[in-house]
C-alpha positions as CSV (number, residue, x, y, z in Angstrom):
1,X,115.5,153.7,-112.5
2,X,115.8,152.9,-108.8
3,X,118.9,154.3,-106.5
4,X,119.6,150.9,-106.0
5,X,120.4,150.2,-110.1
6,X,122.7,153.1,-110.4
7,X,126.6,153.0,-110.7
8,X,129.3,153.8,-108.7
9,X,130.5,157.0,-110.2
10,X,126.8,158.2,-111.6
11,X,125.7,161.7,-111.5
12,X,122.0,161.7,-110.5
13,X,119.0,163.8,-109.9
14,X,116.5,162.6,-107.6
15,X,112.9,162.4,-109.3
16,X,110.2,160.8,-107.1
17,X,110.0,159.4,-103.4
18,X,107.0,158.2,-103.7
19,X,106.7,156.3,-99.9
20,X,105.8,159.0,-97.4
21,X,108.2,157.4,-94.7
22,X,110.5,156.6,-97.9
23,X,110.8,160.7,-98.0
24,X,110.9,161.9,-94.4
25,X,113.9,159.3,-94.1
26,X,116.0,160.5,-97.2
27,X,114.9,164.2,-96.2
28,X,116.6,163.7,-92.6
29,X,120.2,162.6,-94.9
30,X,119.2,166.1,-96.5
31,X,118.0,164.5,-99.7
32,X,115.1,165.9,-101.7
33,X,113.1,165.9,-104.9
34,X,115.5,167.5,-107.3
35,X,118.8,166.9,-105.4
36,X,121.6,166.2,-107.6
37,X,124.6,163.7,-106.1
38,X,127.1,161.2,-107.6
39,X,127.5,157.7,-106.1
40,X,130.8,157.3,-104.8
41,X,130.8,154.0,-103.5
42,X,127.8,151.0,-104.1
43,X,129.1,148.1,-101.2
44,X,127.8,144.4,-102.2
45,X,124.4,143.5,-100.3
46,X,125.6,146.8,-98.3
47,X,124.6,150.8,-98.4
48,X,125.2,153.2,-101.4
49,X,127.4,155.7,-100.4
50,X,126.7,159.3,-102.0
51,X,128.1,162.8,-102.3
52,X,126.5,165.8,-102.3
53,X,128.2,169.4,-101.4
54,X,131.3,167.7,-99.7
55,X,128.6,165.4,-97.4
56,X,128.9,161.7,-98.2
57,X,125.7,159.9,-96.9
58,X,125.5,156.3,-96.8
59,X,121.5,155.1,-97.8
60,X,120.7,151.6,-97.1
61,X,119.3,149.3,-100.0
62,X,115.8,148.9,-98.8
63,X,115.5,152.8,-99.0
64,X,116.9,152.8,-102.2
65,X,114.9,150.8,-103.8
66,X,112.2,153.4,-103.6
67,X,113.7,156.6,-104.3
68,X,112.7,156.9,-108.5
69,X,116.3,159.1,-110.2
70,X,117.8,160.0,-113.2
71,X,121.1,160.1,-114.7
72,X,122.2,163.5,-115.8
């Protein structure tokens, strides 16, 4: 499942970036391979809004799409 597909209120483990650029943009929002957040907020057509130790960080849906997670 895609970042994009999750729902609001989802713990999730990030398993594959597999873009290159994909990754050095979620790694400046401080996400990485194995990073566990929770989506807090999915806005229609808009960004997905997630938490991880008390930083929320807003990802836009084209990124999304490419970052591979997991619900746990």
């Amino acid at each position: 499942m895609t970042l994009d597909e999750v729902v609001r209120g989802a713990r999730i483990r990030i398993l594959d970036i597999p873009d290159q650029q994909a990754r050095a943009q979620a790694i400046r929002f401080g996400i990485s391979v194995g990073s566990e957040v929770v989506c807090i907020e999915k806005i229609f057509a808009g960004p997905i809004v997630l938490s991880r130790s008390k930083q929320e960080i807003a990802i836009g849906r084209q990124l999304a799409k490419r970052i591979q997670v997991e619900l746990i």
